[in-house]
N, CA, C and O of each residue as an XYZ file, in Angstrom:
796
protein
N     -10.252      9.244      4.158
C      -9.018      9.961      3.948
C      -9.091     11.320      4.648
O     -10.135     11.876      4.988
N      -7.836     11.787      4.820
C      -7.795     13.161      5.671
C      -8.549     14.212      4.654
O      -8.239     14.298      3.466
N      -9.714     15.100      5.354
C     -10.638     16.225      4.820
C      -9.777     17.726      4.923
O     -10.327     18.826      4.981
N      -8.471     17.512      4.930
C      -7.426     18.810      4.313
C      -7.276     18.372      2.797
O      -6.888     17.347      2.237
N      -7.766     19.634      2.373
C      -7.428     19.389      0.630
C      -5.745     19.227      0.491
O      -5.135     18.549     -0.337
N      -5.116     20.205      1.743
C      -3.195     20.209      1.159
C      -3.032     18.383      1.294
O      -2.024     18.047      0.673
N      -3.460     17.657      1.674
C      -3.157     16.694      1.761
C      -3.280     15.129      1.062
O      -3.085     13.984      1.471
N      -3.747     15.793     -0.324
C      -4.194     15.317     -1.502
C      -3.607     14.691     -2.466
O      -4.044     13.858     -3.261
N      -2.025     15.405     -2.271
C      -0.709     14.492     -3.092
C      -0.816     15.145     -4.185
O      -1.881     15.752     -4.303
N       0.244     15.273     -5.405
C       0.829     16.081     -5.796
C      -0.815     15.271     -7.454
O      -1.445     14.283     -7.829
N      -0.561     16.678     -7.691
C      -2.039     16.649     -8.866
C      -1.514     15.739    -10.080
O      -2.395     15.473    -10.897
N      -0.398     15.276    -10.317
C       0.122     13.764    -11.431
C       0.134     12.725    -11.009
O       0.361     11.734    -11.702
N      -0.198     12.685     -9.312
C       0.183     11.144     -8.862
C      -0.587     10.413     -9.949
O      -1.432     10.961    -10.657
N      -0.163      8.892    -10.045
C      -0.739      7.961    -10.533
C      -0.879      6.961     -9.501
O       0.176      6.395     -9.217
N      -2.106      6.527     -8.742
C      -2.299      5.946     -7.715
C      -2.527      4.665     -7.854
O      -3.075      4.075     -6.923
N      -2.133      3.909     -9.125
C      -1.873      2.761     -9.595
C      -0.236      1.869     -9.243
O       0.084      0.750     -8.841
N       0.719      3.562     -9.819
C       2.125      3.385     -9.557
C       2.578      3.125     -8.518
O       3.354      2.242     -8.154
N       2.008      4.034     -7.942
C       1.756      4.512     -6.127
C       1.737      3.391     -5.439
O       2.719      3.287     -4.703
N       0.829      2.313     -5.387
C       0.060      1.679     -4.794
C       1.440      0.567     -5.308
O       2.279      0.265     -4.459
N       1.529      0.143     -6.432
C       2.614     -1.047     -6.610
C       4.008     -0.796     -6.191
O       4.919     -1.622     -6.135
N       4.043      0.516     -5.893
C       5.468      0.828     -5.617
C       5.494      0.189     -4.124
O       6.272     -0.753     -3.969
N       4.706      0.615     -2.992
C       4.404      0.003     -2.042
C       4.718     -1.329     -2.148
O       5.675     -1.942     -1.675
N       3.942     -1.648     -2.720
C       3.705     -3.365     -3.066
C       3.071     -4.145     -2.202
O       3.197     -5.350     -2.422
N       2.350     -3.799     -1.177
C       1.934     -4.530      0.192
C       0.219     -3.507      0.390
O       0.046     -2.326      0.090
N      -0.766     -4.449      0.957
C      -2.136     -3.758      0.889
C      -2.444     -4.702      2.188
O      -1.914     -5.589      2.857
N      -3.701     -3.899      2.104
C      -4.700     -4.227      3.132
C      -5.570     -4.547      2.218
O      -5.608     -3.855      1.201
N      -6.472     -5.677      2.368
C      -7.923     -5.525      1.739
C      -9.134     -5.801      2.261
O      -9.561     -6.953      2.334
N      -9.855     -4.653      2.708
C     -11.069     -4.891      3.475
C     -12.554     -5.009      2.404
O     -12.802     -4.414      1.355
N     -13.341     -6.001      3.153
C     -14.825     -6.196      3.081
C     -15.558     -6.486      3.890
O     -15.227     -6.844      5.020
N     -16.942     -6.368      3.387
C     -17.993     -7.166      4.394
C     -18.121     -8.470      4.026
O     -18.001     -8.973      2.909
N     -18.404     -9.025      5.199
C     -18.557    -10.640      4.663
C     -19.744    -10.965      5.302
O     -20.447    -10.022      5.667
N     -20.211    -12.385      5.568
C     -21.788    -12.202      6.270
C     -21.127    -12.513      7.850
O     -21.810    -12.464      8.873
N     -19.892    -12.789      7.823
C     -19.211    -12.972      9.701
C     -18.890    -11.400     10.061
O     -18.347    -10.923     11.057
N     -19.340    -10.872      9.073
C     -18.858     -9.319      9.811
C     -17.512     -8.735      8.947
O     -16.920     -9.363      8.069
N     -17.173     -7.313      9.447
C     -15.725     -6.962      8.245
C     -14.743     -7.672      8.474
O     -14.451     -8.012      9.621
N     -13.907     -8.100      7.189
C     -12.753     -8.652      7.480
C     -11.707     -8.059      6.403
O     -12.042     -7.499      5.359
N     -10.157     -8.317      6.911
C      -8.768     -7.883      6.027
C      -8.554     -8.831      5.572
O      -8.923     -9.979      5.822
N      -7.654     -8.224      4.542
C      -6.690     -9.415      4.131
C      -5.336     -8.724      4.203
O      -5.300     -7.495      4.260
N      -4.391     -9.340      4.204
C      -3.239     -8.555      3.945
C      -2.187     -9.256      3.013
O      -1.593    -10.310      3.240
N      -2.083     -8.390      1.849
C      -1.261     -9.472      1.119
C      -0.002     -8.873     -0.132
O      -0.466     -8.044     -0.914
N       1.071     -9.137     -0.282
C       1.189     -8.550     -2.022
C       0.649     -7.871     -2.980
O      -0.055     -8.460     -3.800
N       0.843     -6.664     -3.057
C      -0.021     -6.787     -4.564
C       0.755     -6.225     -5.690
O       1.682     -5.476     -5.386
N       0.466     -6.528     -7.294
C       1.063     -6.563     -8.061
C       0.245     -6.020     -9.569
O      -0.673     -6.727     -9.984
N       0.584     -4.891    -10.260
C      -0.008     -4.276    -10.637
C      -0.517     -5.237    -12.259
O       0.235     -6.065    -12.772
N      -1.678     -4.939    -12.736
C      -1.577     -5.439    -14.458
C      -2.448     -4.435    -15.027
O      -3.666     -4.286    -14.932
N      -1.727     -3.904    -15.523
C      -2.674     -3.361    -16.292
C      -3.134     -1.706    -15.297
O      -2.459     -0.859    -14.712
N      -4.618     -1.905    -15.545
C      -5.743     -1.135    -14.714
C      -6.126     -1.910    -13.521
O      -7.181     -1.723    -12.914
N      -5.340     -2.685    -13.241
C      -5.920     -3.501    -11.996
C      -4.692     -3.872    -10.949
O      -3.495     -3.648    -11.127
N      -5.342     -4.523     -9.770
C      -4.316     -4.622     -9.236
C      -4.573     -6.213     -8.687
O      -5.712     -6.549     -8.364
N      -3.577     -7.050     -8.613
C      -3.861     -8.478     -8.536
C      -3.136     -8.941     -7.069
O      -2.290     -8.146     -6.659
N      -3.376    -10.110     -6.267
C      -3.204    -10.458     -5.219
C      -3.489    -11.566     -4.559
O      -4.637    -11.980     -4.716
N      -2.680    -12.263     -3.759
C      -3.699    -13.421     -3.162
C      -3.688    -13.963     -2.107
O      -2.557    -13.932     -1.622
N      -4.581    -14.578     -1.344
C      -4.872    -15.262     -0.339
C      -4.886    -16.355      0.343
O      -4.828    -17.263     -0.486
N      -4.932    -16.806      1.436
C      -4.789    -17.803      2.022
C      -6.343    -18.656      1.782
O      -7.266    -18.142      2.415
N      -6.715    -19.895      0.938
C      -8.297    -20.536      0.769
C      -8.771    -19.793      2.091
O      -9.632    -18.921      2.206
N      -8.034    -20.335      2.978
C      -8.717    -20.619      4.305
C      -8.780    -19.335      5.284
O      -9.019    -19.372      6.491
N      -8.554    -18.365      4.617
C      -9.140    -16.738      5.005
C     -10.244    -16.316      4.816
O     -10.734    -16.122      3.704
N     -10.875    -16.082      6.073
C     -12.550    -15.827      6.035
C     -12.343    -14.683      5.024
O     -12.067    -15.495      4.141
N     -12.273    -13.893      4.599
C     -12.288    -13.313      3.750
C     -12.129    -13.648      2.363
O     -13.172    -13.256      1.840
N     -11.421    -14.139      1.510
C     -11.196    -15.154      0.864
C     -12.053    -16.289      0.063
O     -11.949    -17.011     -0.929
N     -12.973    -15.991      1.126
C     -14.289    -17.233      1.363
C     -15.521    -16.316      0.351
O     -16.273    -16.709     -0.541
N     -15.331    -15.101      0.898
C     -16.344    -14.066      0.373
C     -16.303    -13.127     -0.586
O     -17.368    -12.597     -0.903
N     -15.135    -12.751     -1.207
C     -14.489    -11.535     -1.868
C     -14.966    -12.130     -3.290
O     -15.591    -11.543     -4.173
N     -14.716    -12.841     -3.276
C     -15.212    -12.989     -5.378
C     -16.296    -11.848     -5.601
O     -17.000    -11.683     -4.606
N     -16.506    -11.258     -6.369
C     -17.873    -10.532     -6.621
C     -18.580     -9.304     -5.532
O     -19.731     -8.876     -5.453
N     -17.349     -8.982     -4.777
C     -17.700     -8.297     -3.556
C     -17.010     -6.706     -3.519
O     -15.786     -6.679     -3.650
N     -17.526     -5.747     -3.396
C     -17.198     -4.026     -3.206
C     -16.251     -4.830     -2.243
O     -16.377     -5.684     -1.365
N     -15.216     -4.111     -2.862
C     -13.566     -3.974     -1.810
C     -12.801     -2.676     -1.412
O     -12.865     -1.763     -2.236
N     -12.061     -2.448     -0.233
C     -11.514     -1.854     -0.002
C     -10.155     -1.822     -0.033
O      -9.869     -2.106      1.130
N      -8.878     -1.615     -0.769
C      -7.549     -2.119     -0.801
C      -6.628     -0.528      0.016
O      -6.914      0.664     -0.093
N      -6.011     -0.901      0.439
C      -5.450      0.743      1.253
C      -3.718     -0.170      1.411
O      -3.345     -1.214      1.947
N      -3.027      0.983      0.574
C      -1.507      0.396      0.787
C      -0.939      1.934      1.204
O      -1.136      2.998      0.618
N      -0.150      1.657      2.451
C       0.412      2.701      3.309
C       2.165      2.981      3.081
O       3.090      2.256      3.446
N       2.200      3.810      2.618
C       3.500      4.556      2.663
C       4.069      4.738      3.991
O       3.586      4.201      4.988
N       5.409      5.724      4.013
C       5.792      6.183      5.057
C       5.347      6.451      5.725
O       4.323      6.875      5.191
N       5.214      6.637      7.059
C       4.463      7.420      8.193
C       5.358      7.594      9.218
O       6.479      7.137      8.994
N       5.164      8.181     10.389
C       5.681      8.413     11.456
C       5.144      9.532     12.455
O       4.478     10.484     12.046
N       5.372      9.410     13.358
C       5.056     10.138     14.914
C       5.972     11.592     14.771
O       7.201     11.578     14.711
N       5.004     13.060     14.720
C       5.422     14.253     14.684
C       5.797     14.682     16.283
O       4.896     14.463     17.093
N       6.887     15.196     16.734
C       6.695     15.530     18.185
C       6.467     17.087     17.995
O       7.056     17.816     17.197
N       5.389     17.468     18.992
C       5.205     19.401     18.703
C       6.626     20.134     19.137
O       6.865     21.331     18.975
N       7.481     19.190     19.703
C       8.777     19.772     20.382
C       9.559     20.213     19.103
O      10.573     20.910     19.148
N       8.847     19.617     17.677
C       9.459     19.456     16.414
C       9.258     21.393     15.578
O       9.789     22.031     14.669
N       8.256     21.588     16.536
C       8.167     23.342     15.964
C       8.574     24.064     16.120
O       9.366     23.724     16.999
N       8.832     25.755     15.811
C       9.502     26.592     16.576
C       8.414     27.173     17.317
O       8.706     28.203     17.924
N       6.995     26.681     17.434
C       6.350     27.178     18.536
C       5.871     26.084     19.141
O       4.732     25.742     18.822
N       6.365     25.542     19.816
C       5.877     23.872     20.130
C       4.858     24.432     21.596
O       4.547     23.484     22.316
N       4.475     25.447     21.949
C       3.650     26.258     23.049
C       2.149     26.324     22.156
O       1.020     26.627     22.542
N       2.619     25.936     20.902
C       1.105     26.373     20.348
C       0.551     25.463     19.194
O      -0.357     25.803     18.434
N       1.117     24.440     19.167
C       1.287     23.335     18.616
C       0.591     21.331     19.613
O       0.560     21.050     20.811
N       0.375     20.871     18.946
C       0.365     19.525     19.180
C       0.781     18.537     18.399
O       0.743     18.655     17.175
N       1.392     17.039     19.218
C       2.134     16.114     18.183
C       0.871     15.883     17.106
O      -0.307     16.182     17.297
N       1.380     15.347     16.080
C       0.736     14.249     15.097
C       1.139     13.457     13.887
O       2.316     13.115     14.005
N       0.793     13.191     13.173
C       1.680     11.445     12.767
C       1.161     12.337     11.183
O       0.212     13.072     10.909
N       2.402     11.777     10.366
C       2.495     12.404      8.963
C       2.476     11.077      8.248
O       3.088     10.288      8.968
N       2.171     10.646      7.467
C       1.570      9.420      6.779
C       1.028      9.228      5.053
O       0.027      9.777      4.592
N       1.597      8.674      4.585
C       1.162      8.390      2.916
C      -0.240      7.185      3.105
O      -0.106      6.391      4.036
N      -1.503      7.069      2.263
C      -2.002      6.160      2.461
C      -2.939      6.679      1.081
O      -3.371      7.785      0.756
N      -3.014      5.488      0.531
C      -3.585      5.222     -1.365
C      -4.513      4.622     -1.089
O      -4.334      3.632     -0.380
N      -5.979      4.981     -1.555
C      -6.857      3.384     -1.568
C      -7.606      3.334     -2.820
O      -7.948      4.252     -3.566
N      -7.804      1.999     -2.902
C      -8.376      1.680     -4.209
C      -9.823      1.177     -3.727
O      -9.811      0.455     -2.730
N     -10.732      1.388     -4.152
C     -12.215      1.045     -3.922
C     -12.530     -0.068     -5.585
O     -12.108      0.210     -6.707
N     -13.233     -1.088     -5.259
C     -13.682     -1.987     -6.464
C     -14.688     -2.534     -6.388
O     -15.546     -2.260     -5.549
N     -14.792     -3.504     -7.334
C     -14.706     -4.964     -6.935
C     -13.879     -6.480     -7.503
O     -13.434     -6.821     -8.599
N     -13.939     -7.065     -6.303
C     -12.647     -8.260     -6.867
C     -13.401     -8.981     -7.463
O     -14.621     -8.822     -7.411
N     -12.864     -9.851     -8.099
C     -13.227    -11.252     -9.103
C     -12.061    -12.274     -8.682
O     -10.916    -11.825     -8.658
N     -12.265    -13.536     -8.368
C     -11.590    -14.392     -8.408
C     -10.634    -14.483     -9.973
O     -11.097    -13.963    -10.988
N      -9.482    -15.095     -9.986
C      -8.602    -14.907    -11.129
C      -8.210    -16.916    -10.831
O      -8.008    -17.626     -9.845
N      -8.279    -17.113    -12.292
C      -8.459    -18.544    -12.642
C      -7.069    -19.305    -12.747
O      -6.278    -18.456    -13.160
N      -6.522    -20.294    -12.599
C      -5.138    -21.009    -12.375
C      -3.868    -20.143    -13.005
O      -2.909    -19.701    -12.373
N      -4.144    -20.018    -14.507
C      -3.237    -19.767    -15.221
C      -2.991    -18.141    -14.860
O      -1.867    -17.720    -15.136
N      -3.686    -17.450    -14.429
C      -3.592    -16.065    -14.294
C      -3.130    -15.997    -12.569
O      -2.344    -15.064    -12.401
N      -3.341    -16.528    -11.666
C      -2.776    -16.919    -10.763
C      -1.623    -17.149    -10.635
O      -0.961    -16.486     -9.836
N      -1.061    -18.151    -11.385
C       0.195    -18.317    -11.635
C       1.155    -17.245    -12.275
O       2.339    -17.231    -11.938
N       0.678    -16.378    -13.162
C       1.110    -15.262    -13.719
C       1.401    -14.506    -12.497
O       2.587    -14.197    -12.385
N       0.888    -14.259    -11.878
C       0.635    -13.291    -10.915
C       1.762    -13.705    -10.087
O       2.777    -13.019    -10.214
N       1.804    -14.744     -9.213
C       2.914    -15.509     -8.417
C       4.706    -14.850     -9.122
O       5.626    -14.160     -8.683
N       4.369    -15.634    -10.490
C       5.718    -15.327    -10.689
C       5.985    -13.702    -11.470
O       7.066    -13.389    -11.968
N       5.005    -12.976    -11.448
C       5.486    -11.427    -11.900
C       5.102    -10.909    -10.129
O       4.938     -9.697     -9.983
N       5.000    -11.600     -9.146
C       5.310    -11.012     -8.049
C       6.991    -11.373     -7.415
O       7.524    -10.545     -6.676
N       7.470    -12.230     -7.664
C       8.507    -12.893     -7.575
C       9.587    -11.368     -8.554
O      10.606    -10.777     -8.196
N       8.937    -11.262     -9.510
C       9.958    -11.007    -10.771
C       9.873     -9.217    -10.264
O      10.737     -8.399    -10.582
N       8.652     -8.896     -9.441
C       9.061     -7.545     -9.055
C       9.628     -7.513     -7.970
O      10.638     -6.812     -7.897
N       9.264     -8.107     -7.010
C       9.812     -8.033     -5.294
C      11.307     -8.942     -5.481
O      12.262     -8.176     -5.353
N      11.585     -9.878     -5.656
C      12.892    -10.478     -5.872
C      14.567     -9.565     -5.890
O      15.496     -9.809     -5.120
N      14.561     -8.567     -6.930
C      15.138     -7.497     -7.190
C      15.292     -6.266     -6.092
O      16.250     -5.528     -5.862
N      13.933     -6.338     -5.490
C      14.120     -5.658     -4.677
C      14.896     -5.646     -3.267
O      15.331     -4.631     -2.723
N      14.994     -7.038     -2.747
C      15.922     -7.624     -2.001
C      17.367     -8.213     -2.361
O      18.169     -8.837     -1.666
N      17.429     -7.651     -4.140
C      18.800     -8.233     -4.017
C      19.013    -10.006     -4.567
O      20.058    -10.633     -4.744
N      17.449    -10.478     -4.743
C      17.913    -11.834     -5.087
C      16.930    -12.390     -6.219
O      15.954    -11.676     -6.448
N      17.063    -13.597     -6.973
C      16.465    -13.898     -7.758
C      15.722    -15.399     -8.089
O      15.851    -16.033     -9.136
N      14.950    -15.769     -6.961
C      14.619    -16.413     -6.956
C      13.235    -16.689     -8.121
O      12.437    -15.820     -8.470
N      13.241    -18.110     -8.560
C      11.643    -18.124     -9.068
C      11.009    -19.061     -9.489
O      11.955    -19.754     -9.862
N      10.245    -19.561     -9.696
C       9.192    -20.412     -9.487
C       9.888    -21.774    -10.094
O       9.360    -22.815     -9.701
N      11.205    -21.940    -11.163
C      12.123    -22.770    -11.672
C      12.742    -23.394    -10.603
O      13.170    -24.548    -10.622
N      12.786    -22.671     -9.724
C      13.657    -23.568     -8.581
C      13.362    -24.118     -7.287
O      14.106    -24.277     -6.319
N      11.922    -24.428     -7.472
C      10.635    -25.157     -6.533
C      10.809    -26.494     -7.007
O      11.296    -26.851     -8.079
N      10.294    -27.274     -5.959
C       9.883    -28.752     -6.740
C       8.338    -28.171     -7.107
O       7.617    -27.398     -6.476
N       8.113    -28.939     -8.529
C       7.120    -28.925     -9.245
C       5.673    -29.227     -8.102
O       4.781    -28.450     -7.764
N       5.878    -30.445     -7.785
C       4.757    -30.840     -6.854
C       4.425    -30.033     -5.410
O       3.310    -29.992     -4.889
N       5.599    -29.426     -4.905
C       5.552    -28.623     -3.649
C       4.976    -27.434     -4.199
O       4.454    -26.641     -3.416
N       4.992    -27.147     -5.625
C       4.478    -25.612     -5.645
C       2.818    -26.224     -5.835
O       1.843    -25.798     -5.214
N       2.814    -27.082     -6.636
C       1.250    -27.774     -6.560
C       0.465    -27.403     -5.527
O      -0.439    -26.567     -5.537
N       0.826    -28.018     -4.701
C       0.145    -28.004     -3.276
C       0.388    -26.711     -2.988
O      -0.527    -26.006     -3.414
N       1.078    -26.217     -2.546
C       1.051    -24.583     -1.876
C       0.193    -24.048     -3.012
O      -0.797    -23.375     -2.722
N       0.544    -24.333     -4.488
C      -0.563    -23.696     -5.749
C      -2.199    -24.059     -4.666
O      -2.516    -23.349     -3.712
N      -2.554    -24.601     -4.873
C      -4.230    -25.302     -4.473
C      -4.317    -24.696     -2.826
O      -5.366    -25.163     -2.383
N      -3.783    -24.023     -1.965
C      -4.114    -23.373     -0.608
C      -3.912    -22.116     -1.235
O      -2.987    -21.562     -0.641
N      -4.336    -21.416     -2.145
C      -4.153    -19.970     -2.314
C      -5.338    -19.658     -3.118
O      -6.015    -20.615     -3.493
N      -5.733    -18.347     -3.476
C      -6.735    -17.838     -4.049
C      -6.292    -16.816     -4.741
O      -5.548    -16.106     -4.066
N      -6.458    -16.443     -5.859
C      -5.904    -14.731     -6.987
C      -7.210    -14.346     -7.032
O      -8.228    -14.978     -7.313
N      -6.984    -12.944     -6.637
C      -7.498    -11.858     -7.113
C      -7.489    -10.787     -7.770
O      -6.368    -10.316     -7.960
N      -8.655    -10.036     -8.332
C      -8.387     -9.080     -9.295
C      -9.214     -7.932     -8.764
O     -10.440     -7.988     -8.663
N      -8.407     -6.788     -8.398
C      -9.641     -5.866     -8.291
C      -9.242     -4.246     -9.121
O      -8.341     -3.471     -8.800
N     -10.279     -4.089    -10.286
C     -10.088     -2.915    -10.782
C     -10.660     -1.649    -10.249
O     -11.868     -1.422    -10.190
N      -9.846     -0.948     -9.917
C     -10.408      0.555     -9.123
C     -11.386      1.293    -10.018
O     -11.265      1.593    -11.205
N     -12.607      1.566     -8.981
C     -13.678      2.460     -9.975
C     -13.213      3.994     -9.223
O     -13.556      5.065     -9.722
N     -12.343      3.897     -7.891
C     -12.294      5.153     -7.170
C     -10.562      4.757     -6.215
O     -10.021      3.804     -5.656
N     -10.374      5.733     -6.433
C      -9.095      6.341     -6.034
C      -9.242      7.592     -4.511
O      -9.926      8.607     -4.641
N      -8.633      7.337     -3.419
C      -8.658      8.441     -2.637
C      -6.958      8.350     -2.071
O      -6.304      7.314     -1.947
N      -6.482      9.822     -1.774
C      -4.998      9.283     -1.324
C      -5.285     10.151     -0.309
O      -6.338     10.783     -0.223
N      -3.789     10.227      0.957
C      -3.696     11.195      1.614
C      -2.092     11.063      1.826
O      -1.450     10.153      2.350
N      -1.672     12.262      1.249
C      -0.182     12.559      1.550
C      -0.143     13.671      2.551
O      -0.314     14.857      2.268
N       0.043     13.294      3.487
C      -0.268     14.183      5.015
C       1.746     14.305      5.083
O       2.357     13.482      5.764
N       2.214     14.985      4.597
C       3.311     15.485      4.703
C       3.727     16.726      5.107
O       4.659     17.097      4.393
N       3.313     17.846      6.286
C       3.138     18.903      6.780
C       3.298     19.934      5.700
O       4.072     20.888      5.767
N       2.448     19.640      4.637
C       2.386     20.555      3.490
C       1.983     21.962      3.959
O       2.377     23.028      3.487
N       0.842     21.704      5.309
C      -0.305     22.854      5.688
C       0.806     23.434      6.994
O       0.282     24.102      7.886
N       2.431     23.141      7.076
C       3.446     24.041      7.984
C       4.427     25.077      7.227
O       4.179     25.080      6.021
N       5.104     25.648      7.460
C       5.992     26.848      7.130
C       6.545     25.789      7.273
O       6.465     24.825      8.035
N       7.572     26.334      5.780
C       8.602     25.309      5.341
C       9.795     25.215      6.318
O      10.555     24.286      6.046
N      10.185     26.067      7.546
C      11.525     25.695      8.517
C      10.776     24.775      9.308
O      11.550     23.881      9.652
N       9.431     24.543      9.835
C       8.864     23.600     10.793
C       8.658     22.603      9.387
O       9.204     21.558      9.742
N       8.424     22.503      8.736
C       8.228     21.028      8.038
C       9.682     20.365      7.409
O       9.818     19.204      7.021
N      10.646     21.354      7.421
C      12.352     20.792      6.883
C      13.180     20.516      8.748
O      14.381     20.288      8.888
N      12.353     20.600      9.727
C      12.869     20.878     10.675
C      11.712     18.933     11.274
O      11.892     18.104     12.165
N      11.274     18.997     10.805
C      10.041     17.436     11.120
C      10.863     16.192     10.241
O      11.124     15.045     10.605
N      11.241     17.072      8.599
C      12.260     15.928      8.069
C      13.478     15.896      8.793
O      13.517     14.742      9.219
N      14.372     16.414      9.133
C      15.063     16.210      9.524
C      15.408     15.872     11.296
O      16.589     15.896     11.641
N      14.587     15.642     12.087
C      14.089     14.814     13.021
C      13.849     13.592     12.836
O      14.371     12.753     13.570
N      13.015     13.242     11.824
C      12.412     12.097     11.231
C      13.742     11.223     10.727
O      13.866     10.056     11.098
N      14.484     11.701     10.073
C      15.994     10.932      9.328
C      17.047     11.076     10.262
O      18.010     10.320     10.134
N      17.043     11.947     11.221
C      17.995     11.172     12.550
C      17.150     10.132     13.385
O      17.896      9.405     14.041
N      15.971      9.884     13.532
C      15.184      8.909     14.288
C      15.319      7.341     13.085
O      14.679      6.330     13.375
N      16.115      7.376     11.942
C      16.391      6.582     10.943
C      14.858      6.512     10.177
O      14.668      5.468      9.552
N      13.993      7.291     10.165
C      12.707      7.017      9.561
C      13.382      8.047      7.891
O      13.064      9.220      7.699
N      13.870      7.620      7.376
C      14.574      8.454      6.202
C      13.474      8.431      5.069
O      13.382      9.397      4.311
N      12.347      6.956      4.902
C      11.904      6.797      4.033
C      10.500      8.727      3.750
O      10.205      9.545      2.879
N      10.134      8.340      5.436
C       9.008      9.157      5.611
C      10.207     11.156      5.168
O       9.751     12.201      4.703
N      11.300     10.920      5.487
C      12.067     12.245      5.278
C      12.144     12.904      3.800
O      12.336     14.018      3.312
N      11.928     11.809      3.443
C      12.474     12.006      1.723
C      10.824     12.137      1.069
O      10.500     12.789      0.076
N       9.891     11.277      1.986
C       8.765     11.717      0.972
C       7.978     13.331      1.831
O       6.937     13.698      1.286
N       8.277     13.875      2.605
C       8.256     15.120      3.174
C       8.998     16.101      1.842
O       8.417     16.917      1.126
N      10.473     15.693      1.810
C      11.184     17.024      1.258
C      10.890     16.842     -0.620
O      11.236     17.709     -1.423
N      10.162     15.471     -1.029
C       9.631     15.365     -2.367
C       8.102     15.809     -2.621
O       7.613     15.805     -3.750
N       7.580     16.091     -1.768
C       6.207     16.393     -1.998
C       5.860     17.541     -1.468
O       4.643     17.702     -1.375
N       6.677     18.581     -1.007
C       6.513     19.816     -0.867
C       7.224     20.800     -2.209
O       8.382     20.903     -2.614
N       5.863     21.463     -2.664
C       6.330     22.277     -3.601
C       7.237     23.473     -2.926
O       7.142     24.015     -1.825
N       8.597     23.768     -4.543
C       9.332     24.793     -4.266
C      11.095     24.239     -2.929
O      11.894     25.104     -2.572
């Protein structure tokens, strides 16, 4: 994570909330083929965060019982120095949200799997506006797609964030980066700029 303390995120985050609000991760390990990702859903329970995989993802193969890396990325975007009022003394750089959860996973057994499926359905669904869910599958087609997947569980022993939101600029160059950013239609990264600067 970025070694600027301003870039630490506001001292209540809950990097549990954080992370499901996203709803989308990376999950890195070592495996004995070398590091590998996963990239998948994830969906909060509890103190943990749950997810799953393709069987047939080298990764997948190895993660049961394995130190993990999960990193779910917020807004980001490309700063231009043209964006300062001293852009002569300045250089571009990219402003970016990024949460990670450090663990380890455990494989998660049929019935909790299935939980997982349809309270991922029951959060992301809504979010697009529609309501689909596991009632309106054929039974046997979800079977099979059920048996090519893998659930996971991984409870965070460590938390690192970086809200790199030009906290460390004078507030006319950092309201002057949001509002660049939300005419370039990047509105999401604008709004978490003008919410995470105190005052």
């Amino acid at each position: 994570m970025h070694p600027n303390p301003a870039f630490r995120g506001p001292a209540d985050a809950d990097p549990l909330a954080a992370i499901a609000a996203i709803g989308f991760a990376r999950i890195f390990a070592a495996t004995p083929l070398g590091p590998r990702v996963g990239h998948a859903p994830v969906v909060r329970v509890g103190g943990a965060l749950r997810f799953h995989l393709a069987r047939a993802n080298d990764l997948a193969k190895h993660l049961d019982g394995a130190t993990a890396l999960l990193l779910a990325e917020g807004p980001n975007g490309y700063v231009s120095a043209n964006w300062y009022a001293d852009a002569a003394g300045n250089v571009p750089t990219w402003n970016y949200v990024a949460i990670e959860a450090e663990g380890v996973a455990r494989g998660i057994d049929r019935a909790a799997l299935i939980d997982l499926l349809d309270a991922a359905a029951a959060t992301f669904e809504p979010r697009v506006g529609e309501d689909w869910t596991r009632a309106k599958m054929d039974p046997a087609r979800f079977e099979a797609m059920l048996g090519a997947i893998q659930g996971f569980e991984l409870t965070p022993a460590t938390f690192r964030a970086t809200y790199k939101l030009s906290q460390n600029r004078k507030p006319d160059d950092a309201a002057r980066i949001a509002e660049h950013s939300a005419a370039l239609g990047n509105h999401p990264l604008a709004q978490a700029m003008r919410a995470g600067r105190p005052g």
